[in-house]
DRENMIDO-80406 format. One record per residue (C-alpha): residue number from 1; x, y, z; residue in three letters. Coordinates in Angstrom, 2 decimals, always signed. Last residue first. Layout:
N
+-----+---------+---------+---------+------+
|  nr |      c1 |      c2 |      c3 | rest |
+-----+---------+---------+---------+------+
| NUM |       X |       Y |       Z |  Ala |
...
+-----+---------+---------+---------+------+
This chain:
181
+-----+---------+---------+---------+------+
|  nr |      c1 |      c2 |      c3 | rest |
+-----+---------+---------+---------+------+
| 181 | -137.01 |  +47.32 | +115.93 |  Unk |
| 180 | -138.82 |  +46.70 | +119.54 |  Unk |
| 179 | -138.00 |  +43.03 | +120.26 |  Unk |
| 178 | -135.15 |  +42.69 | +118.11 |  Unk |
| 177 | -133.29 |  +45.44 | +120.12 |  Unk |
| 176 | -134.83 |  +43.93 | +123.96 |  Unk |
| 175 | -133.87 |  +40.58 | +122.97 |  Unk |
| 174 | -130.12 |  +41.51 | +121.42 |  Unk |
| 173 | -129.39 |  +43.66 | +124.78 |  Unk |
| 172 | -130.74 |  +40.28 | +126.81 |  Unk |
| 171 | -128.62 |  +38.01 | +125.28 |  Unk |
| 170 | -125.11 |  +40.64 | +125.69 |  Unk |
| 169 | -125.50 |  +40.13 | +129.63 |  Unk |
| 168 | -126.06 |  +42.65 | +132.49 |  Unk |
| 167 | -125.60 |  +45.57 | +130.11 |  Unk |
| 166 | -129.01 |  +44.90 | +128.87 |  Unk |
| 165 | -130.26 |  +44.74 | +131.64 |  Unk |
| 164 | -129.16 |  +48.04 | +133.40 |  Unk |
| 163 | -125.88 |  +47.62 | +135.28 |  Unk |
| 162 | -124.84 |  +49.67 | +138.15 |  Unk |
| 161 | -121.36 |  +48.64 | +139.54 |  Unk |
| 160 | -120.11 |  +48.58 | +143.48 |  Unk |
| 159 | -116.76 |  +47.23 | +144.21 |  Unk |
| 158 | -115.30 |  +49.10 | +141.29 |  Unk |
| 157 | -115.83 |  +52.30 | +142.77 |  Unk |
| 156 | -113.70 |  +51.55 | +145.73 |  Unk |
| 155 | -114.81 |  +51.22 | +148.83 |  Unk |
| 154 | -114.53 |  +53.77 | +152.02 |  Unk |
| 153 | -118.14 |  +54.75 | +152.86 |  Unk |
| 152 | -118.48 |  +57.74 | +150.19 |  Unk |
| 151 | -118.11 |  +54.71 | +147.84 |  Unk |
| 150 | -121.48 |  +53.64 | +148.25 |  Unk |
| 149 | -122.77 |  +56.73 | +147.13 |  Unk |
| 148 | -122.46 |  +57.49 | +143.90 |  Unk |
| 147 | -122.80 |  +54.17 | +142.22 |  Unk |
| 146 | -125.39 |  +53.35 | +144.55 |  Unk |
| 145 | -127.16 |  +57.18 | +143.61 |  Unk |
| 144 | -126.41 |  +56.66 | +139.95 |  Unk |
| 143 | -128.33 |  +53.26 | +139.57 |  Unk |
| 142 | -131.37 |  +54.51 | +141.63 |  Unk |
| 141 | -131.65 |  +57.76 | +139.32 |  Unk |
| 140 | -131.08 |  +55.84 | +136.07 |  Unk |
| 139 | -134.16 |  +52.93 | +136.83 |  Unk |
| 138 | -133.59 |  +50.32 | +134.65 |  Unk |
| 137 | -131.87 |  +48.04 | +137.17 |  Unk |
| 136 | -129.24 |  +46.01 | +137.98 |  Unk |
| 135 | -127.00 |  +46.76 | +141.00 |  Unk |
| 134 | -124.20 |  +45.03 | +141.00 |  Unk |
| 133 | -122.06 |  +44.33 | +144.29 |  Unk |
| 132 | -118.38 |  +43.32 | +145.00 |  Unk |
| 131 | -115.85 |  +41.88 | +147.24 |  Unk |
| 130 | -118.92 |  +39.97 | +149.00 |  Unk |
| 129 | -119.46 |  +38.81 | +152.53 |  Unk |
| 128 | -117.27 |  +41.75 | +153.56 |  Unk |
| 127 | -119.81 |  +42.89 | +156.86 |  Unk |
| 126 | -119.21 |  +46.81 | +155.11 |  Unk |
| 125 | -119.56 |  +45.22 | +151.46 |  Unk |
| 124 | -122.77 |  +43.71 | +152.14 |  Unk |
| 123 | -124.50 |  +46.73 | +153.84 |  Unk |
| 122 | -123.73 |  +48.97 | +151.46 |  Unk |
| 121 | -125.52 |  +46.50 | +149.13 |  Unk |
| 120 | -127.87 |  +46.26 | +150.84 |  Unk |
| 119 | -128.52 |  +49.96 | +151.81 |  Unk |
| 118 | -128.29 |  +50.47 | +147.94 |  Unk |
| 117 | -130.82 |  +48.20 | +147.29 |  Unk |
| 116 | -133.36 |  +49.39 | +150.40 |  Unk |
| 115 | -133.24 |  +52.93 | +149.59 |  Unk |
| 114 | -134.38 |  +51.77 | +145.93 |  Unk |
| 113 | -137.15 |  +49.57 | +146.88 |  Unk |
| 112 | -138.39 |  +52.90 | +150.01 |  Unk |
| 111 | -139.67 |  +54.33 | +147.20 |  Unk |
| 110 | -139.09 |  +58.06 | +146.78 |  Unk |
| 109 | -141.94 |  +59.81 | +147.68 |  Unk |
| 108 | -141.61 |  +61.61 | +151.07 |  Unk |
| 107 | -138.18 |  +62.64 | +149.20 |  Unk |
| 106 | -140.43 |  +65.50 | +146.96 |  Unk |
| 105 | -139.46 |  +64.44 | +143.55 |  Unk |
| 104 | -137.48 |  +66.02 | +140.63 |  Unk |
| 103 | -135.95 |  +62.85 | +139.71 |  Unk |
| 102 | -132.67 |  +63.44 | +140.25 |  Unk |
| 101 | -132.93 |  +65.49 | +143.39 |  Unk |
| 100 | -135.60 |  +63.04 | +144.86 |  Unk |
|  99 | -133.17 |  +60.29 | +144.06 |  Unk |
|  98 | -130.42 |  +61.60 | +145.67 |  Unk |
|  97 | -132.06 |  +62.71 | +148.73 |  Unk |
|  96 | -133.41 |  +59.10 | +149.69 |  Unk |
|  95 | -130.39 |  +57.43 | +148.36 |  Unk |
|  94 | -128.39 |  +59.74 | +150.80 |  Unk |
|  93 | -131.17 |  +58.23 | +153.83 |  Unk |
|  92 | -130.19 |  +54.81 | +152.93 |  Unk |
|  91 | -126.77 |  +55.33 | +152.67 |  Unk |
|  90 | -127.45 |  +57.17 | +156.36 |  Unk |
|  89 | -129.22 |  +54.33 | +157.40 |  Unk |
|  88 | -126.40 |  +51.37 | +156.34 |  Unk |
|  87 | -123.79 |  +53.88 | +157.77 |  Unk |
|  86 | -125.57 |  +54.07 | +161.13 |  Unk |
|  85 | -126.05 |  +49.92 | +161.12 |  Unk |
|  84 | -129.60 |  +49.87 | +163.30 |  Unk |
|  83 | -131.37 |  +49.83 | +159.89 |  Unk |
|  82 | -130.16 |  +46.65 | +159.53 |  Unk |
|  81 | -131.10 |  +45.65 | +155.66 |  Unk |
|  80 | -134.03 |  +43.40 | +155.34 |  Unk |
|  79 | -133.02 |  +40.01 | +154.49 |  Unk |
|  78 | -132.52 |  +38.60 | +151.40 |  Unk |
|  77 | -135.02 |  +37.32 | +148.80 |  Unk |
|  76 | -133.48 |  +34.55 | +146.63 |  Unk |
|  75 | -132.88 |  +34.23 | +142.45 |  Unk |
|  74 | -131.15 |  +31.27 | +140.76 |  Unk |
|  73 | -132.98 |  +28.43 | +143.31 |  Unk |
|  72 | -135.82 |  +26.63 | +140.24 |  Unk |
|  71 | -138.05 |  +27.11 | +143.79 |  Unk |
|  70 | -136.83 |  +31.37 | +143.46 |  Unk |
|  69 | -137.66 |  +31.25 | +139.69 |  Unk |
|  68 | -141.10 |  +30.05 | +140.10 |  Unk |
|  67 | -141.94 |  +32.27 | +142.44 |  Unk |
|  66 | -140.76 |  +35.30 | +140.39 |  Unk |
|  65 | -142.44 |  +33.57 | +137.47 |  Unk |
|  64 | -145.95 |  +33.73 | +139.48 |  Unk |
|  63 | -145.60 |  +37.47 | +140.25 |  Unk |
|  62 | -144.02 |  +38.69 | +136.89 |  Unk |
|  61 | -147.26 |  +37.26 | +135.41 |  Unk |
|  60 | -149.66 |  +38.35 | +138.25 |  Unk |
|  59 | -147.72 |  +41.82 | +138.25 |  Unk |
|  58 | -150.32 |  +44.81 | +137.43 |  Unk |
|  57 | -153.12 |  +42.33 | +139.63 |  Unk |
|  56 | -150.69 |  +42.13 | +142.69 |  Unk |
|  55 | -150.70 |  +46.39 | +142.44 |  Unk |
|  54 | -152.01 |  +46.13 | +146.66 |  Unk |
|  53 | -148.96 |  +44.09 | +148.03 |  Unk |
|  52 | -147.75 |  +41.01 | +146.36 |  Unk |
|  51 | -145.68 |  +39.79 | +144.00 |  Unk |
|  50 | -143.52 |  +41.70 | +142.29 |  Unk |
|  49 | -143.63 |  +44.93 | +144.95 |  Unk |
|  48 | -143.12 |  +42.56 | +147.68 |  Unk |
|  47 | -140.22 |  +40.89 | +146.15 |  Unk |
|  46 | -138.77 |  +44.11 | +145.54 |  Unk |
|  45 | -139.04 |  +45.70 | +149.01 |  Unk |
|  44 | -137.64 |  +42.08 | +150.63 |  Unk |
|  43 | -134.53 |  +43.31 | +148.48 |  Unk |
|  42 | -133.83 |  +40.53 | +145.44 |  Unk |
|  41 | -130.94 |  +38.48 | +144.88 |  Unk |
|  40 | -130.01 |  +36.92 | +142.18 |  Unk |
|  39 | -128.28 |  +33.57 | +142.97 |  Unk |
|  38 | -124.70 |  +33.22 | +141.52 |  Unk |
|  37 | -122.46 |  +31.11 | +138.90 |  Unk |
|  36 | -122.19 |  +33.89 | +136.57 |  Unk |
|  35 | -123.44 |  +31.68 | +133.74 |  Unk |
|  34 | -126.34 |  +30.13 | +135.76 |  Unk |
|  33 | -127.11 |  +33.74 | +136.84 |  Unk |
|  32 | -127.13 |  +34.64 | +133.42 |  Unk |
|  31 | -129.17 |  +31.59 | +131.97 |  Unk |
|  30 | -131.98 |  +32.49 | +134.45 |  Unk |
|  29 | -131.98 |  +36.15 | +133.01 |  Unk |
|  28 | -132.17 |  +34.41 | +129.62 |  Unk |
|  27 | -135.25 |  +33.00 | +130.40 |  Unk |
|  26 | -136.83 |  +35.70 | +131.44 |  Unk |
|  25 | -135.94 |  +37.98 | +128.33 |  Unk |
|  24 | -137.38 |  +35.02 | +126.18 |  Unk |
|  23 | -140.73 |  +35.23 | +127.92 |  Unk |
|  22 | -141.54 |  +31.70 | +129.49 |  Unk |
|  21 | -141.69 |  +33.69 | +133.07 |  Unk |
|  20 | -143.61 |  +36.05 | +132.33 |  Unk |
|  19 | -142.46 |  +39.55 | +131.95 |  Unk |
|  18 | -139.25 |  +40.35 | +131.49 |  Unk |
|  17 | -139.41 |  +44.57 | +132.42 |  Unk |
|  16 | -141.39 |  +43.74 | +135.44 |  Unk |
|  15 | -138.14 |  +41.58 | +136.33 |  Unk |
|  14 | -136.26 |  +44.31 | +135.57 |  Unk |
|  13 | -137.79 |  +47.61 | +137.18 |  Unk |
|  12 | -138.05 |  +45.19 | +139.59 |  Unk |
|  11 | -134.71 |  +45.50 | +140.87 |  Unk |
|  10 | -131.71 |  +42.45 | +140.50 |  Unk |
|   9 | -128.80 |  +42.71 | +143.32 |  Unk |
|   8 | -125.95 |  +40.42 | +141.93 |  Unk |
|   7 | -123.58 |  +39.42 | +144.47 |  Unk |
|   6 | -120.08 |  +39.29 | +143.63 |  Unk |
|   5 | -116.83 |  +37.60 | +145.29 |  Unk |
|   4 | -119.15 |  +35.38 | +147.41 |  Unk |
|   3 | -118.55 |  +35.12 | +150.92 |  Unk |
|   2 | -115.51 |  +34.69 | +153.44 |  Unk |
|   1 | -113.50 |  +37.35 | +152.94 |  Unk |
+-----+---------+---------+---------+------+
């Protein structure tokens, strides 16, 4: 193995979630990947969706501290997955399903963000430049379908983990309680 033991896959439902980037839930998203000793990564999907694309104006704020944070170095935008990789397009094609079975949608919907996380992270364990992957997001159906999934491609369910943010680290659980008490 010749990469890091964990990579940390962060979706927008969380960084939208945080806000600006001098909101406490922000900052203490830094402090976690400081703590963990890691760079956040985010799909090309999410980075798009955070800062650019047609809903810019919804996400100025998220926008401008997502830049910020990738010059300060604790998050990075990774590649796009191969979608030459069979397993990496059928993962991607199972999130697809999933989702639109969880969520009650037609697949033509489901946003190609969430096929693009778990096909990371699929991705990541099959070339073994990690032991292990987290997911963290808000969104239940995408979480589910990369813990579901992934493992249907020979790794155990400990390799891949679905964290919301307030599972991610104990800071921003207190945050998000005192915030709406």
């Amino acid at each position: 193995m010749s990469g890091d033991s964990e990579v940390v896959f962060v979706d927008s439902s969380i960084l939208i979630s945080y806000g600006r980037r001098e909101s406490p839930r922000f900052q203490a998203l830094a402090r976690e990947a400081r703590r963990r000793d890691t760079v956040f990564r985010l799909s090309p999907q999410v980075y798009s969706e955070v800062t650019g694309g047609p809903a810019r104006d919804v996400y100025t704020s998220t926008g401008s501290a997502v830049e910020e944070a990738l010059r300060e170095g604790w998050l990075k935008v990774t590649e796009s997955p191969s979608y030459t990789d069979s397993q990496v397009s059928a993962v991607m094609d199972d999130t697809r399903e999933y989702i639109a079975r969880a969520s009650g949608r037609s697949p033509d919907i489901v946003e190609t963000t969430d096929t693009e996380i778990v096909g990371l992270a699929l991705e990541i364990l099959l070339e073994g430049t990690a032991e292990r992957v987290l997911v963290v997001t808000n969104d239940v159906p995408l979480g589910d379908a990369a813990e579901s999934l992934v493992p249907n491609y020979g790794f155990d369910e400990h390799q891949i983990e679905w964290l919301t943010g307030a599972e991610l680290a104990d800071e921003l659980a207190e945050d998000f309680v005192s915030e709406f008490e």
